[in-house]
N, C-alpha and C positions, 0 to 999 in steps of 0.2 A: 630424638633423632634415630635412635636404635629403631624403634617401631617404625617409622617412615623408612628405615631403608630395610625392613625386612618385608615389609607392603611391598616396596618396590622389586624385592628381589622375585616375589612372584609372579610378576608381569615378563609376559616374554620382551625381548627388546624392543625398543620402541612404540610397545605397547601403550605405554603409560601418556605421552606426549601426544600420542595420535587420537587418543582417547579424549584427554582435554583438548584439543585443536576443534575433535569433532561436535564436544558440545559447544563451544566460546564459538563454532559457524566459520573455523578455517579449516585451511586446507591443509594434513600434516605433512612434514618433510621427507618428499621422496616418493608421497604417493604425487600421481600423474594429476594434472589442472583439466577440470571437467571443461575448460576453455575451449584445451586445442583440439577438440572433439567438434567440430564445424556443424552444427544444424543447417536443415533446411534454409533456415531463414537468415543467417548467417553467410551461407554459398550464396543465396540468391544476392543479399547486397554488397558481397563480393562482386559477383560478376555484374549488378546493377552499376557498378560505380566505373565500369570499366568501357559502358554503354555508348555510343555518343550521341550527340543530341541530334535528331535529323541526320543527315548522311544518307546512309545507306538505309538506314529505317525508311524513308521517303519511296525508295527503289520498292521496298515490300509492300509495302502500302499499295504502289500502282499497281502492281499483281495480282496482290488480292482484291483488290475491287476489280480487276478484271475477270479474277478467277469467281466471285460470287456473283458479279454483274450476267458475265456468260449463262451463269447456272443458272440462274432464278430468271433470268431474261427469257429465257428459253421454255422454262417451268412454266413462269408464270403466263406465259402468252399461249400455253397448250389449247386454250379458248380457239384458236384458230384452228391451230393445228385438227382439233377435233371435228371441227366442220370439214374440213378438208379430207380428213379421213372415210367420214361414211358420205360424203361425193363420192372419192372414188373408191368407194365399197357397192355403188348406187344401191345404200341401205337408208337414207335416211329417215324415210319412209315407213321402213321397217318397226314390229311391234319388237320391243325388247333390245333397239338398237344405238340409244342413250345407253343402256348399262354396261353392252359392251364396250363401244366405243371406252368410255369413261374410264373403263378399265386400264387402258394402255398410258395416261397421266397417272392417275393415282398412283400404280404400280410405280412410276419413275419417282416420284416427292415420296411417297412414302416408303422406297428403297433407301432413300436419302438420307432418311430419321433412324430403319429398321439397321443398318450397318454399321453406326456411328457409334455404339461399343468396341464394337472390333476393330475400326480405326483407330480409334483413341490408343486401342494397346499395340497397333501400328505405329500409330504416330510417337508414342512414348521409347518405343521401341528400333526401330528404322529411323524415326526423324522427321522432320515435316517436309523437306526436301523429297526423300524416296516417296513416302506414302504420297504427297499429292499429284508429283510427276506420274508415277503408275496409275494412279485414279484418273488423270486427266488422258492416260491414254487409253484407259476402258472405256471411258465415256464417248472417246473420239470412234475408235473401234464401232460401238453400239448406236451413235447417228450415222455413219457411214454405211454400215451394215441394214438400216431401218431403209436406207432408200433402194434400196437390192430387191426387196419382196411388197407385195401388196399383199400379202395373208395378216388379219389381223392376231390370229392366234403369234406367229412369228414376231410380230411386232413386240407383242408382250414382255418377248423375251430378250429381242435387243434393245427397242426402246426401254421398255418400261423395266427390264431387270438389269439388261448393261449399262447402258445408260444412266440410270438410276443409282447402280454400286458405286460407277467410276464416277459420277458428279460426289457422292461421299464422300470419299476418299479424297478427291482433289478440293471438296469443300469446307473442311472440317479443319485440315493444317493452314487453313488461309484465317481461320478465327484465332488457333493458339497460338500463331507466332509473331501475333501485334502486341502478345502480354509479354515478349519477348523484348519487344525495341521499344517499349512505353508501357510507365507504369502512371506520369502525373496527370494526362492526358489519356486515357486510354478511352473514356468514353466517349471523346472528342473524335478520335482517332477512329473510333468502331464506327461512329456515327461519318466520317469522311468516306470510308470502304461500302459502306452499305448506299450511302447516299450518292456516291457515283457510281454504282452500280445498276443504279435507280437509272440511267441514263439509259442504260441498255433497254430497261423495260419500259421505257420509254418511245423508243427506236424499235423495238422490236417486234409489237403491233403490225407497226406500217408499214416492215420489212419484209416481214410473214405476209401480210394480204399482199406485198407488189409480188414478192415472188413467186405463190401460189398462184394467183393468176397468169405472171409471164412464162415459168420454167418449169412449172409444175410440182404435186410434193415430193417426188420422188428428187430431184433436182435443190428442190429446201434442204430435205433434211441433209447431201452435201455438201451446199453450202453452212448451215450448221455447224456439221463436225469440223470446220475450218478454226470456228470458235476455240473448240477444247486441243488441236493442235496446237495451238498461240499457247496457250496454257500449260502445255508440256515442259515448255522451257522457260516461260514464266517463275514455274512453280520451282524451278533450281533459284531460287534468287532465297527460299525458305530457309535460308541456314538459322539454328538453334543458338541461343547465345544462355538461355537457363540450363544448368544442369537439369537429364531427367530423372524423374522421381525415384527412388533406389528404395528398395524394399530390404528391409533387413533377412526375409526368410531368404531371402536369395541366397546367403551367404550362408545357408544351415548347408550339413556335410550329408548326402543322399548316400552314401557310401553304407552296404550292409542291408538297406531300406526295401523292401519289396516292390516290384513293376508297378503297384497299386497304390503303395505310398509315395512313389517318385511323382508317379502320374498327379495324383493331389497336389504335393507341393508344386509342380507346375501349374497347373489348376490355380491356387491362390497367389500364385508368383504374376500371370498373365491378367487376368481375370482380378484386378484389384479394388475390394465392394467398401473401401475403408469412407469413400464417399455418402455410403448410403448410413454412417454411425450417424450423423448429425439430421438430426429432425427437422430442423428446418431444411434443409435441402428435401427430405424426402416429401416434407408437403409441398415447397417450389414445385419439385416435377411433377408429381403426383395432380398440381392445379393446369400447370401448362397441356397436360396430355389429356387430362379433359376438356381443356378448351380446343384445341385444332381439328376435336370432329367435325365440327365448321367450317373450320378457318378456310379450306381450302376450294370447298361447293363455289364460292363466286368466278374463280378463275378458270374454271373448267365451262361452269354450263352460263355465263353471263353472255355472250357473242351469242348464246343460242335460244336464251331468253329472249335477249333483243328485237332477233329475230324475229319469233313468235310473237311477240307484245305489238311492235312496229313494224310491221310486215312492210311498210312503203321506204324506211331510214335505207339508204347504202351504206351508211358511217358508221355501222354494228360495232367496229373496233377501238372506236374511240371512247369506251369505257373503260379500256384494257390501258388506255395510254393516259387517263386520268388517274386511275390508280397507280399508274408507274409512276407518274410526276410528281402527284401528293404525298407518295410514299417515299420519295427521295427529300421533298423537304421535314417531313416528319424523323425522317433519318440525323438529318443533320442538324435541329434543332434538338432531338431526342437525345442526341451525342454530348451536346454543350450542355444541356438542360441536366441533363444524369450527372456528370462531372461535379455540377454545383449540390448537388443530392449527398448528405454522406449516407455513407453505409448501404444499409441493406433498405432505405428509405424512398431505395429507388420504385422497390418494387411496386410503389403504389401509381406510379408513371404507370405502371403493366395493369392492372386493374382500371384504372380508370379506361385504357384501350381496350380490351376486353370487355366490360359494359357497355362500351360504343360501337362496339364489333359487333355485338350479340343485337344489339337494338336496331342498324343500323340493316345486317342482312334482313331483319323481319321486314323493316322498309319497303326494301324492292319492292316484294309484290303489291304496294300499295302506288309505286310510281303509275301515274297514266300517260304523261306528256314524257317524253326524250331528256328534256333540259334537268327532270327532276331525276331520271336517273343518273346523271351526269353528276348533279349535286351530291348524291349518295355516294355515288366512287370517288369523287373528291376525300368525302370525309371517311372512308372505305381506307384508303389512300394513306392517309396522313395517319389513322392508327397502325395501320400497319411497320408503316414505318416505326414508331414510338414501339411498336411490338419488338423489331427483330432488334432493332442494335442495342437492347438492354440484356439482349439474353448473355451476351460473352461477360460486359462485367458484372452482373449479378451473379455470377456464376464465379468468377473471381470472390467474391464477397462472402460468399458462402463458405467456398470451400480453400481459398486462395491459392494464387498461382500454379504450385507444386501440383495439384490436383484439376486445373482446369480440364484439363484434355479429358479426365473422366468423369467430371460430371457434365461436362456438355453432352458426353459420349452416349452417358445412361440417359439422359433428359431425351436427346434425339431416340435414341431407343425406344422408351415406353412413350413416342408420339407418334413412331409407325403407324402401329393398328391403328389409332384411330382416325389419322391422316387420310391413310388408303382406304379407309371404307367407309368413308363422308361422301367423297362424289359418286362412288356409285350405286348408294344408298338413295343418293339426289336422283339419279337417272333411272332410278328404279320407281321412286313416287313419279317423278316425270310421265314414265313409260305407262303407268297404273292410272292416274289421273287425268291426263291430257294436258297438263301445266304443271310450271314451276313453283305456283303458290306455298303448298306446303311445306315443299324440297327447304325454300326460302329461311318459313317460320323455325321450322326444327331446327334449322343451321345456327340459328340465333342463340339455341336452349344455352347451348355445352361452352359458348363464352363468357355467359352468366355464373354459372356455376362454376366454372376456373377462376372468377374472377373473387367468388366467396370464399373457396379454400383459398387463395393468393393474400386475401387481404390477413390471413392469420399469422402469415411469417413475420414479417415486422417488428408484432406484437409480441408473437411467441422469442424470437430473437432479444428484446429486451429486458423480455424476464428473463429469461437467462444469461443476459451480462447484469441483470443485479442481482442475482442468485450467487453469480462469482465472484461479485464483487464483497459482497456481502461472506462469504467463505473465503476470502484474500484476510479482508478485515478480523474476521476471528483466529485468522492463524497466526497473523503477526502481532495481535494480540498476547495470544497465547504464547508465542515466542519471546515478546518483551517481557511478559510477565516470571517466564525463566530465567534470567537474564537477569532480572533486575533481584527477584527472591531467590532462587533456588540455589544461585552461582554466586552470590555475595559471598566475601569472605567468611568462616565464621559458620556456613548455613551446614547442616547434617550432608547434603550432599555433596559441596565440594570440599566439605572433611574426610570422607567417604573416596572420594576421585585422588586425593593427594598426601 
């Protein structure tokens, strides 16, 4: 006994207690419980449980499919719009006048993608509220303004740059605040917003050819910006119900630091790349942004195709409203269909769209009859659809909730470039050739090949949950085997401890 409490006597207090607590895997008396330390994921089923079912979620829902229907309604119907333009440019004629025209869409879709960093740390930061109200009044601002001037250089820059920002901005918090009121359903839920949004593009076809003809485009594009007004106030309906993601550098003390180091740690504070650690996320995006150098050629020069292929059809448009339609039920079956998918198992839904995208543009130039290009935009149509509403929860899947805003944000990112300078790469062999043939083929390549890297995640995803799983298993191994040997009464080390 003498030896035991002369051991003990050189242990400072409570040394000796905290010390066996620490290996027998408790916690000792008085230190603090790593409990009440709240995780992410913690706060989130906190505030999940607090959620209610439908309600007000219902209200968000109708907004944002207003607010994506608006946008991509709009987007996607630029087929007209484009005609409309080098009318009254009386260029159409003109050598070199597909590639500018062309310019003035591409610049607005692929403004869409190229902002969608910067919003996310908007959005995470202001709210989904502010960030899409503002965005929706840039957008308004930039079609109201587009019917002021017939300069197409000027267009550029309200159509295609303002335009373009403020559709981001009011686009982007309409995706992260449905992970907000739905987590069991939320593929269902993405697939309702996209697929009635599918309505606009629908309607907006046949909207754009009445009004173009009755009122003229200067007169459209006002009616237009009426769209992204409704949206201004729409977009207040976005209230936050997740905490946003909190970075611990935040909290580091700048005090003493040089202008240069302050400047960094803001830098890594706004600017947060914690999305780009995990490797499958970076091949996800990395395959997406290969595929939409295509994606986007049908909706620009297909009314113009038309055209040229069927010089006698009036009904040019009614390609533009086959893909809206198909793509609204592709949306909503995509939505219920993913739901039943677990995991990241979805992604093979996106590949198989992608191979059908890629094969499907080579098509066109093969249609001769009207009725078979109509069959193409049908199934044009319905991949589409299966394309967009998987993007918000595969993205959830990846990186989950805490993180969506920025990896959607990075993913729209590196799909700018290649977005915007698909169609006027198209108007550019257009211009060179005297047809859309090739425009066509090429458009086909880069959904192939998104669709080879895409098909890696999955795969790669699994080996690494039995890589972990397999590294869980040896450590609690290795802990039992403590536990049962080392800690036994008796054994040299807990002779040693006591």
């Amino acid at each position: 006994m003498e030896e035991e409490t002369e051991e003990d006597e050189n242990l400072p207090p409570g040394e000796e207690q905290g010390m066996r607590d620490s290996l027998l895997g408790e916690t000792p008396e008085g230190a603090p419980m790593p409990a009440e330390v709240p995780s992410h994921d913690g706060r989130e089923k906190e505030v999940r449980s607090r959620v209610p079912k439908g309600g007000f979620g219902w209200v968000v829902v109708l907004a944002a499919t207003w607010c994506q229907g608006s946008i991509f309604g709009i987007q996607n119907s630029f087929g007209i719009l484009y005609v409309m333009l080098q009318t009254e440019m009386d260029g159409s004629q003109q050598h070199g006048m597909d590639f500018k025209t062309a310019w003035v869409g591409a610049l607005a879709m692929g403004m869409i993608f190229f902002c969608s960093p910067v919003v996310s740390i908007f959005t995470d930061r202001l709210g989904c509220q502010k960030t899409s109200s503002g965005g929706a009044a840039l957008a308004f601002i930039g079609l109201l303004s587009s019917s002021f001037t017939k300069s197409l250089g000027v267009r550029y820059f309200t159509y295609g740059i303002l335009f373009g920002c403020g559709s981001s901005f009011a686009f982007q918090p309409s995706l992260v605040i449905l992970g907000h009121y739905f987590k069991k359903h939320l593929g269902l839920v993405n697939g309702i917003v996209a697929g009635g949004g599918c309505i606009f593009a629908l309607c907006m076809p046949f909207l754009l050819k009445t009004m173009g003809t009755a009122i003229g485009l200067a007169h459209t594009f006002q009616v237009l910006s009426v769209f992204m007004f409704i949206q201004i106030f729409l977009s207040l309906t976005f209230k936050p119900l997740l905490p946003t993601p909190v970075d611990v550098k935040e909290k580091e003390n700048l005090a003493g630091r040089s202008k240069t180091q302050q400047c960094l740690a803001h830098t890594r504070k706004y600017f947060n790349m914690q999305v780009f650690q995990k490797k499958t996320y970076r091949i996800w995006a990395c395959g997406i942004a290969t595929t939409v150098l295509g994606y986007f050629v049908p909706y620009i020069h297909l009314i113009k195709f038309v055209e040229q292929r069927f010089k006698d059809n009036t009904m040019e448009w009614i390609p533009l409203v086959c893909i809206g339609g198909a793509s609204t039920i592709g949306r909503l079956v995509s939505g219920k269909i993913g739901d039943c998918i677990p995991g990241l198992k979805k992604i093979y839904l996106q590949v198989v769209s992608f191979v059908l995208l890629g094969i499907l543009s080579m098509m066109l130039p093969q249609c001769q009859v009207f009725v078979s290009v109509i069959v193409v935009c049908l199934c044009l149509g319905l991949c589409d659809g299966f394309l967009i509403s998987l993007m918000s929860p595969i993205a959830f899947e990846l990186v989950g909730p805490m993180q969506a805003s920025q990896a959607i944000g990075y993913t729209m990112g590196l799909m700018a470039i290649p977005m915007t300078a698909g169609p006027p790469i198209a108007g550019l062999l257009r211009d060179h050739f005297g047809n859309y043939d090739l425009a066509f083929y090429l458009a086909g390549i880069p959904p192939l090949i998104g669709a080879l890297v895409l098909l890696s995640v999955p795969l790669l995803h699994e080996r690494n949950l039995k890589k972990t799983a397999q590294l869980e298993a040896g450590k609690e191994k290795t802990q039992d085997g403590m536990v049962n040997g080392e800690l036994l009464p008796g054994s040299p080390v807990t002779d040693a401890l006591v």
